[in-house]
C-alpha positions as CSV (number, residue, x, y, z in Angstrom):
1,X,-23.6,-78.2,-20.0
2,X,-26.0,-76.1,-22.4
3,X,-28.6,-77.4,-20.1
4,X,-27.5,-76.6,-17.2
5,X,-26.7,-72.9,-17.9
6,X,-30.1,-72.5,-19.5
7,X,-31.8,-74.1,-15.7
8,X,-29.2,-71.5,-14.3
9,X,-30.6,-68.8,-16.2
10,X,-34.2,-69.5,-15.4
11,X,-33.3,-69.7,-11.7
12,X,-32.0,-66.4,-11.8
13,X,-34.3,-64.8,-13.9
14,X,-37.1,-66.2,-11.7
15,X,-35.1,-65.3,-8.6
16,X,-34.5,-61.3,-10.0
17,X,-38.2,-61.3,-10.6
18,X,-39.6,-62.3,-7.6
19,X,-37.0,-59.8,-6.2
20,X,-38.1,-56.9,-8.0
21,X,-41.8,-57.6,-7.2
22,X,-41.5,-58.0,-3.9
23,X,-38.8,-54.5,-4.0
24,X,-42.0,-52.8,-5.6
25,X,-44.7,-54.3,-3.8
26,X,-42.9,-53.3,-0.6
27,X,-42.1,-49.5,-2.0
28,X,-45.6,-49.3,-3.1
29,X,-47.3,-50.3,0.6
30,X,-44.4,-47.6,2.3
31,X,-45.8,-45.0,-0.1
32,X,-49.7,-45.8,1.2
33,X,-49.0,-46.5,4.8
34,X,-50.3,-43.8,7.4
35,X,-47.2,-42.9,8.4
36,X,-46.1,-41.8,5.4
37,X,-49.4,-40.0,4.2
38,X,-49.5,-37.9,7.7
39,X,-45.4,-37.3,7.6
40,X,-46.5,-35.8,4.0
41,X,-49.6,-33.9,5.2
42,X,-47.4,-32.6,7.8
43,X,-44.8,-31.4,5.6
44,X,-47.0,-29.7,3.1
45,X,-48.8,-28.1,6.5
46,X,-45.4,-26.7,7.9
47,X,-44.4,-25.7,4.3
48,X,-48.4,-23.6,4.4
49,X,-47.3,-22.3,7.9
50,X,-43.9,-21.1,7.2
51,X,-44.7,-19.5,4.1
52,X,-48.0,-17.8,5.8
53,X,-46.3,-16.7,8.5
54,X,-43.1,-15.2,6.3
55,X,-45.4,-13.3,3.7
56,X,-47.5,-10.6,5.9
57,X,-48.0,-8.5,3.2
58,X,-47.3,-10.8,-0.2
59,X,-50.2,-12.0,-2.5
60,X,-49.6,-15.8,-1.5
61,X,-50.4,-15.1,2.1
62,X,-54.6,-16.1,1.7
63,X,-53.5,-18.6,-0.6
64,X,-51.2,-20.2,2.5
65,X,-54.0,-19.6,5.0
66,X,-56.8,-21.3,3.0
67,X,-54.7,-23.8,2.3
68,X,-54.1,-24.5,6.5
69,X,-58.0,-24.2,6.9
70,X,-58.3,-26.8,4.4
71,X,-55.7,-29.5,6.2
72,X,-57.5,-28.3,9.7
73,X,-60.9,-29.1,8.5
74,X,-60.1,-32.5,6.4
75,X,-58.0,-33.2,10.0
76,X,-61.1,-32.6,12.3
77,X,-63.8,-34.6,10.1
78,X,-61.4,-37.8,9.6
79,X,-61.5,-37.5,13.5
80,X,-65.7,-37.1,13.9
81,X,-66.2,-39.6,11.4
82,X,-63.9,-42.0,13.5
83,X,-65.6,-41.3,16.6
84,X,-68.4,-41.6,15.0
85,X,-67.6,-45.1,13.6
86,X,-66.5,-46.0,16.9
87,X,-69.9,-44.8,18.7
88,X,-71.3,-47.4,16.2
89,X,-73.6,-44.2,14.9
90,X,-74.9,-44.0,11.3
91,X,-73.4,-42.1,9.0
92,X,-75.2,-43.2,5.6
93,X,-72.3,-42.7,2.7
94,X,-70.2,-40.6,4.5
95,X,-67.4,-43.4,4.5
96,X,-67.6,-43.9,0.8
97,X,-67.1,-40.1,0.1
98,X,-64.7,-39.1,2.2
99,X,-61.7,-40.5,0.1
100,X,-63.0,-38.2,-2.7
101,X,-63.1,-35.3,-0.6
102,X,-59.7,-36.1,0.7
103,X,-58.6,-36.4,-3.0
104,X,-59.8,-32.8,-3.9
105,X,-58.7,-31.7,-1.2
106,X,-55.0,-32.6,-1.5
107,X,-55.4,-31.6,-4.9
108,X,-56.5,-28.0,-3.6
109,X,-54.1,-28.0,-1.2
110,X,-50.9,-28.0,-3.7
111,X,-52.4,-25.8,-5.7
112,X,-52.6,-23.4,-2.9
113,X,-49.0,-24.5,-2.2
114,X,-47.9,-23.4,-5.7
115,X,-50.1,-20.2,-5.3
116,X,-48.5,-18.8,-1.8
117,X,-45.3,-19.0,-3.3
118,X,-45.8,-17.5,-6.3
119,X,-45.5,-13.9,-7.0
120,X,-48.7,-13.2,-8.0
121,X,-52.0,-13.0,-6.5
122,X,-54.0,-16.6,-6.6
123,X,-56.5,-17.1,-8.9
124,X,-60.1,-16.3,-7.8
125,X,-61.4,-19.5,-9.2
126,X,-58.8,-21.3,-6.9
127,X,-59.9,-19.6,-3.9
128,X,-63.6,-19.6,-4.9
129,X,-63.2,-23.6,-5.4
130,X,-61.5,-23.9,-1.7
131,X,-64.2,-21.6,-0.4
132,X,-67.4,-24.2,-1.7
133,X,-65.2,-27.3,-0.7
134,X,-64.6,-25.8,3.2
135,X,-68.4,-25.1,3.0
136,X,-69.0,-29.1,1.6
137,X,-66.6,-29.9,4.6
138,X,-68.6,-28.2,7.2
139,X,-71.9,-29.4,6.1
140,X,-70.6,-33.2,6.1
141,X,-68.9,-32.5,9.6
142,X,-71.7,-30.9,11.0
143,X,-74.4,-33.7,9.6
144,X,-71.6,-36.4,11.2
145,X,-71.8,-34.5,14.4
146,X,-75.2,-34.7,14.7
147,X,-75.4,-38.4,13.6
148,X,-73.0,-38.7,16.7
149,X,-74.5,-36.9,19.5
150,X,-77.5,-39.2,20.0
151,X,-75.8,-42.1,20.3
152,X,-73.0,-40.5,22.3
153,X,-76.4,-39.1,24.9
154,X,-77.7,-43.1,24.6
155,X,-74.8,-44.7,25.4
156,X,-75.2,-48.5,26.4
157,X,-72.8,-47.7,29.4
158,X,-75.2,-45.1,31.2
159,X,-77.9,-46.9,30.0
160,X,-76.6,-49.9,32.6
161,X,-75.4,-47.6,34.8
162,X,-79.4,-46.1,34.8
163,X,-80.5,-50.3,35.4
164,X,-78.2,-50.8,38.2
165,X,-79.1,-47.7,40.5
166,X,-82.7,-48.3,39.9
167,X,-82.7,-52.4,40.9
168,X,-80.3,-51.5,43.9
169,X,-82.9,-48.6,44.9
170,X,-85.8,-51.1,44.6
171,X,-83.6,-54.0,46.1
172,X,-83.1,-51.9,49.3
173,X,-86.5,-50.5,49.0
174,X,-87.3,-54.3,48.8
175,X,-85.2,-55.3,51.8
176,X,-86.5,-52.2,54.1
177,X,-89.9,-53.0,53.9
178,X,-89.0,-56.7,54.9
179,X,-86.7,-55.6,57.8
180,X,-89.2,-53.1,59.4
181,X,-91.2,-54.2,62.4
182,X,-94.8,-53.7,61.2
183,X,-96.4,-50.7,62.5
184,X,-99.2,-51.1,65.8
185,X,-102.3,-49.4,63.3
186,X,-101.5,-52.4,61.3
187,X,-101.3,-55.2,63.9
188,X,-104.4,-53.5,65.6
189,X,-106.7,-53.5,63.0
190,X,-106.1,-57.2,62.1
191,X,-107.0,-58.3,65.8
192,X,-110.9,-57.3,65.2
């Protein structure tokens, strides 16, 4: 009988276990799934907006309006460098830095949270460190831009489409010369 409750007990401690891994394992990929990072970063944007739209003349209100800009411009170079991935362009170690950018710039962005609502003026240093990352931002989107446009101009697509006009203009070239009665200069000239 000892025996079998000690099995018993194995079973379920094995069983309660595996059942809290997989209960954290599952929480855990929720947590990092896109849905839940953009429901998130959309909540912390509408939380920006409200209060930057509710404080016109309080201290917070640049805080709440850098911290928009921020989201926006994190937002719009996720986008390039997706299109840009897509377009099959280069774009060197771009990929490997934007999670770090990202990073800081969620970081920045609840720090500016905290700062619109409080009833002080931000810190210079908070704004001054938003200020030099929105600069890093644009320099990173504007370099993936222009990594983008030549291969967006050299597409494969127009590329064939270039091909295919030019052999049907020399194909039809091709086939008028063939179909055209020869001219009387030429037929004289070769009974001489």
């Amino acid at each position: 009988m000892f025996e079998f409750l000690a099995v018993l007990l194995v079973v379920m401690l094995l069983v309660a276990t595996l059942t809290v891994t997989a209960a954290v394992l599952a929480v855990r990929r929720i947590r990092r799934s896109r849905l839940v990072s953009t429901g998130r970063e959309l909540a912390s944007d509408s939380r920006l907006a409200i209060t930057a739209s509710g404080l016109r003349g309080s201290p917070g209100r640049a805080a709440a309006l850098q911290g928009l800009r921020l989201s926006r411009e994190h937002r719009l170079l996720r986008q390039r460098v997706a299109a840009a991935q897509q377009a099959g362009a280069y774009l060197g170690d771009v990929p490997d830095v934007l999670p770090r950018l990202e990073a800081e710039g969620r970081h920045l962005r609840a720090a500016l949270g905290q700062a619109a609502l409080s009833p002080v003026p931000p810190a210079p240093g908070l704004l001054a460190r938003t200020d030099r990352h929105l600069r890093a931002l644009a320099a990173v989107s504007e370099a993936v831009g222009t990594a983008t446009a030549p291969s967006a101009t050299e597409s494969p697509a127009a590329g064939d489409a270039e091909e295919a006009a030019l052999a049907l203009r020399l194909h039809t070239a091709a086939y008028t010369e063939l179909t055209t009665p020869p001219t009387t200069a030429a037929s004289d000239g070769g009974s001489h």
